[in-house]
ROKOLKE-480647 format. One record per atom (N, C-alpha, C): residue number from 1; residue in one letter; chain; atom name; y, z, x. Coordinates in nm, 2 decimals, decimal comma. Atoms other than C-alpha are relative to their C-alpha. Layout:
<resi->NUM; resn->a; chain->A; name->CA; c2->Y; c3->Z; c1->X>
...
This chain:
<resi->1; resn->x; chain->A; name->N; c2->0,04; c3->0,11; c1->0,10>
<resi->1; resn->x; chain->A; name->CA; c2->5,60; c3->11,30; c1->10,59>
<resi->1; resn->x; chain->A; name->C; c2->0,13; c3->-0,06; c1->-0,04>
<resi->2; resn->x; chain->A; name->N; c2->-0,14; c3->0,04; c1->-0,01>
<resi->2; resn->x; chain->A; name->CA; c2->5,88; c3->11,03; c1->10,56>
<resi->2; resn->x; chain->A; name->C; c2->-0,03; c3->-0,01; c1->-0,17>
<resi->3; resn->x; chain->A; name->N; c2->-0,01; c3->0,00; c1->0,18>
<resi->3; resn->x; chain->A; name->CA; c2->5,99; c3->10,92; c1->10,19>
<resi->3; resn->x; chain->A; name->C; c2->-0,06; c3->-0,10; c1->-0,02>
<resi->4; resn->x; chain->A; name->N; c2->0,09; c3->0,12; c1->0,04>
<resi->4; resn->x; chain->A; name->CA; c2->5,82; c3->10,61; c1->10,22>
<resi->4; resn->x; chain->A; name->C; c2->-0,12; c3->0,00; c1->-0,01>
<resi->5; resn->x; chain->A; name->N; c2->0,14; c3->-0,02; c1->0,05>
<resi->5; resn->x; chain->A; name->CA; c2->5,49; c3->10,73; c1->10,25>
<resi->5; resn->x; chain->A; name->C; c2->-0,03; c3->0,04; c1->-0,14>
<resi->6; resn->x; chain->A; name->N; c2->0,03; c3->-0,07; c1->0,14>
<resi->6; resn->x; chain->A; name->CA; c2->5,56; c3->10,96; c1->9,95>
<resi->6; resn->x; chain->A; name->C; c2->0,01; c3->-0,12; c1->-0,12>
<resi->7; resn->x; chain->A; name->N; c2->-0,03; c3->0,12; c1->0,08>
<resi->7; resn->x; chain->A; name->CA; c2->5,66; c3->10,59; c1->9,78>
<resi->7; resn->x; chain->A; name->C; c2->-0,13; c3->-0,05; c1->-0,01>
<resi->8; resn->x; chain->A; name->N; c2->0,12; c3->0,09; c1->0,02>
<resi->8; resn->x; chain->A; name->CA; c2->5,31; c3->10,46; c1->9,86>
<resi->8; resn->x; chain->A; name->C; c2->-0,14; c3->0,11; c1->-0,08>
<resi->9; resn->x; chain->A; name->N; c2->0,06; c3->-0,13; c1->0,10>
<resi->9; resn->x; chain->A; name->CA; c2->5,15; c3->10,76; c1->9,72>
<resi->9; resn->x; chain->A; name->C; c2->0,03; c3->-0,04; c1->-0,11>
<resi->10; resn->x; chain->A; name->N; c2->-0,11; c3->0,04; c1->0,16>
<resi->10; resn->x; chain->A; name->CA; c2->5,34; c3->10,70; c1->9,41>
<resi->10; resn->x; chain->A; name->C; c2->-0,06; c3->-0,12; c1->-0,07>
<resi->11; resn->x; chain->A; name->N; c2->0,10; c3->0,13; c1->0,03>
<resi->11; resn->x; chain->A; name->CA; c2->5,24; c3->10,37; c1->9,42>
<resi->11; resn->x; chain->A; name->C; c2->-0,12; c3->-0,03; c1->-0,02>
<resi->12; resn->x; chain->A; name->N; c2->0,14; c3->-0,04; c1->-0,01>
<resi->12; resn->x; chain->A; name->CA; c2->4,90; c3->10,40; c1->9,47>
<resi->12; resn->x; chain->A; name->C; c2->-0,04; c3->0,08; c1->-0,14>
<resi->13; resn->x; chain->A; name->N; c2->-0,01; c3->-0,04; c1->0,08>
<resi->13; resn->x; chain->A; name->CA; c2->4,90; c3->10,64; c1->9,21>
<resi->13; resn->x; chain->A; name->C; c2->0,02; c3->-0,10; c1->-0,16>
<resi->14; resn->x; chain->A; name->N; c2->-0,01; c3->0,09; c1->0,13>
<resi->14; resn->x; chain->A; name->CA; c2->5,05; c3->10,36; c1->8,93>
<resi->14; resn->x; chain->A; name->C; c2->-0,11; c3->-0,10; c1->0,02>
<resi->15; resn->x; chain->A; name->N; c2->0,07; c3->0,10; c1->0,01>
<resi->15; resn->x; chain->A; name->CA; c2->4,83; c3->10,12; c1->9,06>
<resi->15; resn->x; chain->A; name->C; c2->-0,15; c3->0,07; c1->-0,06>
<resi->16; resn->x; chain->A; name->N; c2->0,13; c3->-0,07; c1->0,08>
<resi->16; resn->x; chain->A; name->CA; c2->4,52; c3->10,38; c1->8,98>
<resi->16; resn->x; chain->A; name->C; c2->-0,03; c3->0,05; c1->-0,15>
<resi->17; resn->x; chain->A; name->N; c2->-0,02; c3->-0,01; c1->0,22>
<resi->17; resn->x; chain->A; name->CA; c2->4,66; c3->10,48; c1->8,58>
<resi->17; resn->x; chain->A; name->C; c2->0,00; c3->-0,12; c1->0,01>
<resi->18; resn->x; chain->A; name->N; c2->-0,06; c3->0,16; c1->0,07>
<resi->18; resn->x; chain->A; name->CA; c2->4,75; c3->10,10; c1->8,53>
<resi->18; resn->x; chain->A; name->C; c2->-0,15; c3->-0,04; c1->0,01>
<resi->19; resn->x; chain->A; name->N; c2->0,15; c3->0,07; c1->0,00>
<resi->19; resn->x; chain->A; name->CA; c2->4,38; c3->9,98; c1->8,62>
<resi->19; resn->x; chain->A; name->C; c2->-0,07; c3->0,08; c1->-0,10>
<resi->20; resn->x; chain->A; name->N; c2->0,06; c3->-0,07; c1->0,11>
<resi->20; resn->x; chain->A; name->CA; c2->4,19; c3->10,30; c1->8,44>
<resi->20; resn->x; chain->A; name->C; c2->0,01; c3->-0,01; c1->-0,14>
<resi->21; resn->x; chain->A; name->N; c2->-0,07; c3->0,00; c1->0,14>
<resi->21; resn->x; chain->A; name->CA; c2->4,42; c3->10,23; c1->8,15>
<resi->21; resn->x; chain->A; name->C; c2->-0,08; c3->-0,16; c1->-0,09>
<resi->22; resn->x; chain->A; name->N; c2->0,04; c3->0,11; c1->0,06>
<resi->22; resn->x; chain->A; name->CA; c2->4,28; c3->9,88; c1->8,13>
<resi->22; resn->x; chain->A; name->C; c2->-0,15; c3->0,00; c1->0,03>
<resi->23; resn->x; chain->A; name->N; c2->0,13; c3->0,03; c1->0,02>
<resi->23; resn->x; chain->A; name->CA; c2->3,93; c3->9,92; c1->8,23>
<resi->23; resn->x; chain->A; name->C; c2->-0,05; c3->0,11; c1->-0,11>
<resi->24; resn->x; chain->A; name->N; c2->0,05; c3->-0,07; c1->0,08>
<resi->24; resn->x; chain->A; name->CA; c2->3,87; c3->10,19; c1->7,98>
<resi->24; resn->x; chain->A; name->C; c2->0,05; c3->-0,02; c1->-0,12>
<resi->25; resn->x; chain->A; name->N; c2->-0,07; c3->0,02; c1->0,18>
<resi->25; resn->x; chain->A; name->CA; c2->4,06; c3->10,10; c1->7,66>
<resi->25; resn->x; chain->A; name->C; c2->-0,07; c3->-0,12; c1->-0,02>
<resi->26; resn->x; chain->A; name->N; c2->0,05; c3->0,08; c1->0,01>
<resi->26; resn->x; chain->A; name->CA; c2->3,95; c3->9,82; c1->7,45>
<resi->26; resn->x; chain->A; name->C; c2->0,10; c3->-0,06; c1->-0,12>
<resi->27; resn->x; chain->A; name->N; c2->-0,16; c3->0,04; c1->0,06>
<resi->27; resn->x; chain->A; name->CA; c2->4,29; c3->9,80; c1->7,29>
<resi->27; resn->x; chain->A; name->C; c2->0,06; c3->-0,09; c1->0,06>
<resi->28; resn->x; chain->A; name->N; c2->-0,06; c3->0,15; c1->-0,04>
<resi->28; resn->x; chain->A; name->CA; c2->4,45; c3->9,47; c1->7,32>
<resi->28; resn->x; chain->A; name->C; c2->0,19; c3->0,08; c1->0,03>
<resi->29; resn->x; chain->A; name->N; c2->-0,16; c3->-0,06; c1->-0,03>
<resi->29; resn->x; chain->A; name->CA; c2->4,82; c3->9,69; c1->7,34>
<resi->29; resn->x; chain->A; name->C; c2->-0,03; c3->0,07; c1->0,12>
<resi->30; resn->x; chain->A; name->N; c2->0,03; c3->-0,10; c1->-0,07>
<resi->30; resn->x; chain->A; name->CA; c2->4,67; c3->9,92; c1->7,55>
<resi->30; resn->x; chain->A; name->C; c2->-0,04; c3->-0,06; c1->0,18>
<resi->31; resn->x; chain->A; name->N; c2->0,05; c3->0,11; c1->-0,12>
<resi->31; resn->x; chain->A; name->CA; c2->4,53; c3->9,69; c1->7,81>
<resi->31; resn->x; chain->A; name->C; c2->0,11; c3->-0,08; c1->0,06>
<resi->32; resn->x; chain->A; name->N; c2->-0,16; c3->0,04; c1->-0,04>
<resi->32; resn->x; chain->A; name->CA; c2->4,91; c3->9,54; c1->7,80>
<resi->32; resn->x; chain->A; name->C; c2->0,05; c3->0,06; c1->0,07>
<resi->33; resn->x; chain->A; name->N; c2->-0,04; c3->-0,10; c1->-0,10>
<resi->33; resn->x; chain->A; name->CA; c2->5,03; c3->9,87; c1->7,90>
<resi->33; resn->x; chain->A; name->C; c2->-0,03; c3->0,01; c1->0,12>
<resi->34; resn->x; chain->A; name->N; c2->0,04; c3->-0,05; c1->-0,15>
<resi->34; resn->x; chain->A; name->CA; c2->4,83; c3->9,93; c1->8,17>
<resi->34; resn->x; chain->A; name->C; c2->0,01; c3->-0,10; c1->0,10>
<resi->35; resn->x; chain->A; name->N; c2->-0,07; c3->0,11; c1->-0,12>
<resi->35; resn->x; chain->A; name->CA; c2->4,91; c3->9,58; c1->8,33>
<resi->35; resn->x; chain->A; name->C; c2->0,15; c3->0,00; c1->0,00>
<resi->36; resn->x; chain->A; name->N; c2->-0,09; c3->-0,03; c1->-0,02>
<resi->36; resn->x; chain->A; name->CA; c2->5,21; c3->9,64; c1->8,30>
<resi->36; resn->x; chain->A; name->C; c2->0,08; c3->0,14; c1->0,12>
<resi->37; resn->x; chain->A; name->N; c2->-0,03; c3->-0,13; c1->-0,09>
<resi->37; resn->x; chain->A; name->CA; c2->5,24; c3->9,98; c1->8,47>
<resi->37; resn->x; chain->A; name->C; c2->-0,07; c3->-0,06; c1->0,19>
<resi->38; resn->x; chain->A; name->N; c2->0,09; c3->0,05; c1->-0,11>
<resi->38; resn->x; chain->A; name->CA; c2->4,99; c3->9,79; c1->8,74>
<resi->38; resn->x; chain->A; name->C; c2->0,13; c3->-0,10; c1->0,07>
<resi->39; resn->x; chain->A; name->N; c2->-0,08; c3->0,09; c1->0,01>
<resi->39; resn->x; chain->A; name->CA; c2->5,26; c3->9,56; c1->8,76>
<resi->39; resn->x; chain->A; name->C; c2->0,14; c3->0,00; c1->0,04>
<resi->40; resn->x; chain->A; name->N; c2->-0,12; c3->-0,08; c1->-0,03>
<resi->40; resn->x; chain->A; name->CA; c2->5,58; c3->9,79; c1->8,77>
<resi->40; resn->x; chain->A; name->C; c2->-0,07; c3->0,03; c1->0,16>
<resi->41; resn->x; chain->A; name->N; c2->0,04; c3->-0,10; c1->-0,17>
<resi->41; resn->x; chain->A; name->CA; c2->5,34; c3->9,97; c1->9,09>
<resi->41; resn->x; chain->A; name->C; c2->0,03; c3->-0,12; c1->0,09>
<resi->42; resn->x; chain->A; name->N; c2->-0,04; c3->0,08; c1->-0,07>
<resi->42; resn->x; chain->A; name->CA; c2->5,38; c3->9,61; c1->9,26>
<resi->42; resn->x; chain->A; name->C; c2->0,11; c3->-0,07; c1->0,03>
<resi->43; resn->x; chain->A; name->N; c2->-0,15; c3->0,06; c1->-0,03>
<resi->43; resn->x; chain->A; name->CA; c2->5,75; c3->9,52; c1->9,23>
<resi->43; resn->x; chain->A; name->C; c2->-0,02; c3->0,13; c1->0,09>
<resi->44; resn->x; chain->A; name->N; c2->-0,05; c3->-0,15; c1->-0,09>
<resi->44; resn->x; chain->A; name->CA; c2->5,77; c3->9,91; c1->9,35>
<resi->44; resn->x; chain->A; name->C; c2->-0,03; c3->-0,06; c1->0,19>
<resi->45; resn->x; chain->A; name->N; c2->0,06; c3->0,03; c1->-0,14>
<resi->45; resn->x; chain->A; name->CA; c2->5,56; c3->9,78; c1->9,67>
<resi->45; resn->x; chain->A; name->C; c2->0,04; c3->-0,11; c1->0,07>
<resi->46; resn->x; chain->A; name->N; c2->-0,04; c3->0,13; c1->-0,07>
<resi->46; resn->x; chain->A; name->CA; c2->5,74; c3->9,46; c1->9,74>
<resi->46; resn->x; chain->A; name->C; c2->0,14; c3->-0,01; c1->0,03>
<resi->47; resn->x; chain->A; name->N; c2->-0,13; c3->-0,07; c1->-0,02>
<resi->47; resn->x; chain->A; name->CA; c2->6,06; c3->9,66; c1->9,73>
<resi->47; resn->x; chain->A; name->C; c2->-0,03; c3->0,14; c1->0,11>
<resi->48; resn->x; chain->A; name->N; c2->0,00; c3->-0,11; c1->-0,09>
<resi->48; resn->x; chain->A; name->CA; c2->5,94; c3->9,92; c1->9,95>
<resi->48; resn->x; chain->A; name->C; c2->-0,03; c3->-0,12; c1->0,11>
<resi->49; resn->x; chain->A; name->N; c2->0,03; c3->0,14; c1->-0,14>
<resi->49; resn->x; chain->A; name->CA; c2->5,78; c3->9,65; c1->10,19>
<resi->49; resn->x; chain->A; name->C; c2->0,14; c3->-0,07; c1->0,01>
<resi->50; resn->x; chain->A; name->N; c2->-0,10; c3->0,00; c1->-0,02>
<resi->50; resn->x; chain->A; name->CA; c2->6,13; c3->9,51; c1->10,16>
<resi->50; resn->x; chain->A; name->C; c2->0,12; c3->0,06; c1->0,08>
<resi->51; resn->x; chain->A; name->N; c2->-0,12; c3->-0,12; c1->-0,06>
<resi->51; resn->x; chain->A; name->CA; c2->6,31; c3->9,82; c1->10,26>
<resi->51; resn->x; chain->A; name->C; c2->-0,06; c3->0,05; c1->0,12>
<resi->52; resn->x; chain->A; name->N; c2->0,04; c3->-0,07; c1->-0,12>
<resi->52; resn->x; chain->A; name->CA; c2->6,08; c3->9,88; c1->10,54>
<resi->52; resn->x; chain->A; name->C; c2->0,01; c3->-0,09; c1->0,09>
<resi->53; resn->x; chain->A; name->N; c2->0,03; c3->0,12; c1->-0,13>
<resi->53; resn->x; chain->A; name->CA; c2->6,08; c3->9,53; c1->10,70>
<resi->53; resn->x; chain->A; name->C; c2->0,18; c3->-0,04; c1->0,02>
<resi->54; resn->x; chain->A; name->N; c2->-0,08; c3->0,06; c1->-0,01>
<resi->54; resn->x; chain->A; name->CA; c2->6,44; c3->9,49; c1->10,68>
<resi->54; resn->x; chain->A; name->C; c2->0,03; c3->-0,10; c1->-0,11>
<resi->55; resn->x; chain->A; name->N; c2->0,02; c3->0,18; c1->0,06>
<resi->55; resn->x; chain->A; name->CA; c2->6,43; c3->9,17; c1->10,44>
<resi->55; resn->x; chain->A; name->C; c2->-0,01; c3->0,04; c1->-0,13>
<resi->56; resn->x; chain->A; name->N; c2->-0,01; c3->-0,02; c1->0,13>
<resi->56; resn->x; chain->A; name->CA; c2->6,56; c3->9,37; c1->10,13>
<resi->56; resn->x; chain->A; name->C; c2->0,00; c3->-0,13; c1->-0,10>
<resi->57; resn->x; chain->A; name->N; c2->-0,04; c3->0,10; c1->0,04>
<resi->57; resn->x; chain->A; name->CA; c2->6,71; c3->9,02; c1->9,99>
<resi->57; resn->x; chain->A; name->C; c2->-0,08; c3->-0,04; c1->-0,04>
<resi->58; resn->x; chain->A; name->N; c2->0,18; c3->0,05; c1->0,07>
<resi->58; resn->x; chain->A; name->CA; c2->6,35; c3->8,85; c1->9,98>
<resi->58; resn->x; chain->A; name->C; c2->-0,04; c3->0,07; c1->-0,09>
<resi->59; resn->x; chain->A; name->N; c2->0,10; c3->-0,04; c1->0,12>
<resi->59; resn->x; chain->A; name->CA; c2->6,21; c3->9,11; c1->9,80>
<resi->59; resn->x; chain->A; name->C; c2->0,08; c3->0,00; c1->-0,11>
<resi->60; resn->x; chain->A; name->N; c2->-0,06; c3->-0,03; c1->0,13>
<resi->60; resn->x; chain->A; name->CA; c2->6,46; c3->9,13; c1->9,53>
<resi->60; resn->x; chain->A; name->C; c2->0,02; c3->-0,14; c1->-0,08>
<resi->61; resn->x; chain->A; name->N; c2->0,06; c3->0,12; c1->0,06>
<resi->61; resn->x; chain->A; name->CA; c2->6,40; c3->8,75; c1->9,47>
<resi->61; resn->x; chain->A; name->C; c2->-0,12; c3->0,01; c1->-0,05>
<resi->62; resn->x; chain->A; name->N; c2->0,15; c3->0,02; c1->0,05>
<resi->62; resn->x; chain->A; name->CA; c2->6,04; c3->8,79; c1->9,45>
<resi->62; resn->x; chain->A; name->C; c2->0,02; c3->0,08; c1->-0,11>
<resi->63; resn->x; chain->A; name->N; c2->-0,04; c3->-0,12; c1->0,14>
<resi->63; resn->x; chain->A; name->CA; c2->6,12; c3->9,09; c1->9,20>
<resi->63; resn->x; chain->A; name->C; c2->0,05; c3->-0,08; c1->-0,10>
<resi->64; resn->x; chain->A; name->N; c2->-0,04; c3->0,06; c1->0,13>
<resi->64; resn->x; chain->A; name->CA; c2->6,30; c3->8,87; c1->8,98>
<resi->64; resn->x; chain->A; name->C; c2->-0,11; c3->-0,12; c1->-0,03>
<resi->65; resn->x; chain->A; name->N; c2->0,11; c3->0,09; c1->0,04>
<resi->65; resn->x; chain->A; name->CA; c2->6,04; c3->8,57; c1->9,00>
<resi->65; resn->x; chain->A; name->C; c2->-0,11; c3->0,08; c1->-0,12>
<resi->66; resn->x; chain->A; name->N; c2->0,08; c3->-0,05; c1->0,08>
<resi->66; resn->x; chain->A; name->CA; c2->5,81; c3->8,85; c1->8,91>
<resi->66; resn->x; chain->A; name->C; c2->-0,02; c3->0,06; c1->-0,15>
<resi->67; resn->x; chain->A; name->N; c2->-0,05; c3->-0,04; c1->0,21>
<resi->67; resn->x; chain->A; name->CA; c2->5,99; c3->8,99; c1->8,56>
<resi->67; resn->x; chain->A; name->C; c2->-0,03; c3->-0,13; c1->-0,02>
<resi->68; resn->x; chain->A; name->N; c2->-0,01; c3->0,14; c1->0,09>
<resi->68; resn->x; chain->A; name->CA; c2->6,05; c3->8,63; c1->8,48>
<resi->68; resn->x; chain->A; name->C; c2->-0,19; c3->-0,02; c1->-0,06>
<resi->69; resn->x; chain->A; name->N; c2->0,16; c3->0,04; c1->0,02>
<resi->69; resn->x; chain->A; name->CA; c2->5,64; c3->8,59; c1->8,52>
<resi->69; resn->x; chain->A; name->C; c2->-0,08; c3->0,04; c1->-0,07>
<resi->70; resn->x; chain->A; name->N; c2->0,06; c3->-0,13; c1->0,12>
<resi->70; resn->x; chain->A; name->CA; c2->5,56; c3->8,92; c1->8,32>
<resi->70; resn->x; chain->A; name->C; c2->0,05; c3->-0,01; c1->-0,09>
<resi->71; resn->x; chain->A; name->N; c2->0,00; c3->0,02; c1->0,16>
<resi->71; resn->x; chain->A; name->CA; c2->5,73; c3->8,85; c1->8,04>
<resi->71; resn->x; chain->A; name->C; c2->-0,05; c3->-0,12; c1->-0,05>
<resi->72; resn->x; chain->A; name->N; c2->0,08; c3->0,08; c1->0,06>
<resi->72; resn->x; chain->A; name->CA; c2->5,56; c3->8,54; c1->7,98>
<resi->72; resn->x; chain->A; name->C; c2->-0,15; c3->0,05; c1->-0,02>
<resi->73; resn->x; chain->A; name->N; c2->0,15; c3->-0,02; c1->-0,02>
<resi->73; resn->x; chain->A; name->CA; c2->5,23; c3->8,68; c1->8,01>
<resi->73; resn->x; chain->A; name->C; c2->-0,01; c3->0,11; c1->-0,12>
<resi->74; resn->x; chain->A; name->N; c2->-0,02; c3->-0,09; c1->0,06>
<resi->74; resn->x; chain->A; name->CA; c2->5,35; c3->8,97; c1->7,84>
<resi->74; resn->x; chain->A; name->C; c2->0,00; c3->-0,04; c1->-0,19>
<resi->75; resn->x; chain->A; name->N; c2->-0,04; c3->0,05; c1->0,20>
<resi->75; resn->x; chain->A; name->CA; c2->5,45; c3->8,75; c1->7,50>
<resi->75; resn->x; chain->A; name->C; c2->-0,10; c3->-0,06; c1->-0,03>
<resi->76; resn->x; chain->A; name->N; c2->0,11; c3->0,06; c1->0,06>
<resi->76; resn->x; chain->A; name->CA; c2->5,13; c3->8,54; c1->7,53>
<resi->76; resn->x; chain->A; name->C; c2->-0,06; c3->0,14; c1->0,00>
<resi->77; resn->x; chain->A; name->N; c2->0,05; c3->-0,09; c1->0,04>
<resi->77; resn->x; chain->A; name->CA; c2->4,94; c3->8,88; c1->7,53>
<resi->77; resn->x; chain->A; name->C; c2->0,00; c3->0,07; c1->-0,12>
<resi->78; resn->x; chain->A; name->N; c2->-0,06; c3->-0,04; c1->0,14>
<resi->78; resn->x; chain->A; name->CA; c2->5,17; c3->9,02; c1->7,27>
<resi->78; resn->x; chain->A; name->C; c2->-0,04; c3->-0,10; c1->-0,18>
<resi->79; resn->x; chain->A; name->N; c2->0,00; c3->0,10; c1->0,08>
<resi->79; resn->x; chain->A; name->CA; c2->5,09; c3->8,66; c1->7,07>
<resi->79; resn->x; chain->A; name->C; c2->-0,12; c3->0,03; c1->-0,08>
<resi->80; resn->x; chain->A; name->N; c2->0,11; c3->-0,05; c1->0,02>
<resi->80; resn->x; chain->A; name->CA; c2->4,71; c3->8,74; c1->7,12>
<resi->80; resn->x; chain->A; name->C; c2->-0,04; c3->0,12; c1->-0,08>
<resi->81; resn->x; chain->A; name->N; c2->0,05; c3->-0,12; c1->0,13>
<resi->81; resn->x; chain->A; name->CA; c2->4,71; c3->9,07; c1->6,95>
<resi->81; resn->x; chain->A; name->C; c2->0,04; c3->-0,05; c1->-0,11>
<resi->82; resn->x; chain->A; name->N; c2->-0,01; c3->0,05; c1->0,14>
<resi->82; resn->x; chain->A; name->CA; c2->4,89; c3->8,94; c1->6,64>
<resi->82; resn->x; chain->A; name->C; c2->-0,07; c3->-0,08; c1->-0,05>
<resi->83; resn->x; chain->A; name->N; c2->0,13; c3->0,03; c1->0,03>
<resi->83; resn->x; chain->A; name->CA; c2->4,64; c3->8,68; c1->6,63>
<resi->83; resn->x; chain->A; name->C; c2->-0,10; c3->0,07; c1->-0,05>
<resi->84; resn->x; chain->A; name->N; c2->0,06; c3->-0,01; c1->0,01>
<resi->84; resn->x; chain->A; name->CA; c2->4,41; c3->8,87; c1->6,64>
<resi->84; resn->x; chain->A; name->C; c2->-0,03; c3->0,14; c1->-0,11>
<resi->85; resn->x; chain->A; name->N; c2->-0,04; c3->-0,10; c1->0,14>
<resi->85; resn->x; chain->A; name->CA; c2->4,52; c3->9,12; c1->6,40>
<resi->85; resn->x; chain->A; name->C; c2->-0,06; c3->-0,01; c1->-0,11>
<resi->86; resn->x; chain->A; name->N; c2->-0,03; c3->0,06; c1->0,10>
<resi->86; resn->x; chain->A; name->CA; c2->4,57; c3->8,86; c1->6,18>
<resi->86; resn->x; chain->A; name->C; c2->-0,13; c3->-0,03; c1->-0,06>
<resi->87; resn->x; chain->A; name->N; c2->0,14; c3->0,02; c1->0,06>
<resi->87; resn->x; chain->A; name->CA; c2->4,23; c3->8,77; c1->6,16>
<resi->87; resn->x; chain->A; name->C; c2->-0,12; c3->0,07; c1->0,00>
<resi->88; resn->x; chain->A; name->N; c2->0,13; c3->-0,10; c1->0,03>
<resi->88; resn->x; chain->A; name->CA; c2->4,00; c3->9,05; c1->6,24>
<resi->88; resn->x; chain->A; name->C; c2->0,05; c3->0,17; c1->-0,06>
<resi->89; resn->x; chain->A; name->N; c2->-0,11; c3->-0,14; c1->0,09>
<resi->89; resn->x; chain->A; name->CA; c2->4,27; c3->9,36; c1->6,10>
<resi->89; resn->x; chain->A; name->C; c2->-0,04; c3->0,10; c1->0,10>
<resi->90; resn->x; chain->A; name->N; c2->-0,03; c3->-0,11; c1->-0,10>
<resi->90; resn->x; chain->A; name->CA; c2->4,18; c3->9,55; c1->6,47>
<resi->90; resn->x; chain->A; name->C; c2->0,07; c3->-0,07; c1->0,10>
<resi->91; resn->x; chain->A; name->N; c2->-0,05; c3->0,04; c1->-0,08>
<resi->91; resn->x; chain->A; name->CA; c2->4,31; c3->9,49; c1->6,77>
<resi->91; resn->x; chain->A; name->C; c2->-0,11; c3->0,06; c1->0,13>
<resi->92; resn->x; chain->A; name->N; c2->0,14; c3->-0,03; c1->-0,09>
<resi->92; resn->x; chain->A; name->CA; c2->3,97; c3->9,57; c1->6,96>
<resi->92; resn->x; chain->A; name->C; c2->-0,01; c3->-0,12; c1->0,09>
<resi->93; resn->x; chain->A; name->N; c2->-0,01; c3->0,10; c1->-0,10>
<resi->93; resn->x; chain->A; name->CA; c2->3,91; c3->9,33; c1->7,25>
<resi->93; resn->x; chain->A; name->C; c2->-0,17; c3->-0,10; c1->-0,03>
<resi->94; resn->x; chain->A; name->N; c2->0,12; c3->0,10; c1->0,01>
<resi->94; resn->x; chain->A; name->CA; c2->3,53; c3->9,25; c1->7,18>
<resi->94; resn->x; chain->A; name->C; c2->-0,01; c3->-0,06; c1->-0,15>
<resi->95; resn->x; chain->A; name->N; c2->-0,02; c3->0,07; c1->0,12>
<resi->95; resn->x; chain->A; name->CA; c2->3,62; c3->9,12; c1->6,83>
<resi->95; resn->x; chain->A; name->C; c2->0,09; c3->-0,10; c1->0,05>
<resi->96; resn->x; chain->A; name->N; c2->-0,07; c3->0,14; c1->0,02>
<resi->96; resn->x; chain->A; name->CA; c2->3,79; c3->8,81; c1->6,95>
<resi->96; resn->x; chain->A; name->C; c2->-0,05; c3->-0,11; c1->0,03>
<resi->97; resn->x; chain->A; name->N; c2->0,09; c3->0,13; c1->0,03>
<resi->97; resn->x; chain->A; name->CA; c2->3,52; c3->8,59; c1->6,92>
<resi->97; resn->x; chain->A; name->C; c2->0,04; c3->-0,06; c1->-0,12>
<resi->98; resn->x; chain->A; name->N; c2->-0,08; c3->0,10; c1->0,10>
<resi->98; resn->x; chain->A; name->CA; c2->3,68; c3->8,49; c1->6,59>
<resi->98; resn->x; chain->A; name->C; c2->0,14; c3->-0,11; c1->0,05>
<resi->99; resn->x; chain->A; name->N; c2->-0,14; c3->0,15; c1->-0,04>
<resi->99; resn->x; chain->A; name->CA; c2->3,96; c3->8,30; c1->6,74>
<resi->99; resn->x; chain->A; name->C; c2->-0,06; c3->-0,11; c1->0,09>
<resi->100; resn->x; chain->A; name->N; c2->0,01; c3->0,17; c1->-0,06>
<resi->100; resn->x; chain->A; name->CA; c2->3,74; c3->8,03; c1->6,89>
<resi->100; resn->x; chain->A; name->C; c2->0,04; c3->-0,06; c1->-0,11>
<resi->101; resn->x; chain->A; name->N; c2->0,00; c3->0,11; c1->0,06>
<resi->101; resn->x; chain->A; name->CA; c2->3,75; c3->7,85; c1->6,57>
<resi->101; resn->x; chain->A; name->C; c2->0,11; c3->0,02; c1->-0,10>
């Protein structure tokens, strides 16, 4: 068993907490986390796909596109909980029917 398999294992692995983490919580932080971890398992995989095709350089572009992309998403998420804080005092996900109006 080479080390790259044991990497997609691994991977595989974050990509299965990172989704559980967001289909079972109903925490607006918590649902952050787990895309995030979902998110770490896919730079991992576009850095291993990288190192396996030869064409490290590419992926370590796409890698940086990709931080750049997650922290935007990450601060409107982060924006959304304080919102939503602000106006219903949880951070529960089916209480954000008050921020239509």
């Amino acid at each position: 068993m080479s080390v790259f398999s044991l990497d997609w294992y691994f991977i595989s692995l974050l990509i299965f907490v990172g989704l559980y983490g967001m289909l079972v919580s109903r925490n607006i932080l918590r649902q952050l986390i787990g895309l995030e971890i979902v998110s770490k398992a896919a730079m991992l995989a576009v850095i291993s796909a990288g190192a396996l095709s030869s064409n490290l350089i590419l992926a370590q572009a796409l890698i940086i596109t990709m931080i750049v992309v997650e922290v935007v998403v990450v601060a409107a998420g982060l924006a959304l909980l304080v919102k939503a804080h602000r106006l219903s005092g949880s951070a529960d996900i089916w209480k954000l029917d008050s921020l239509k109006g």
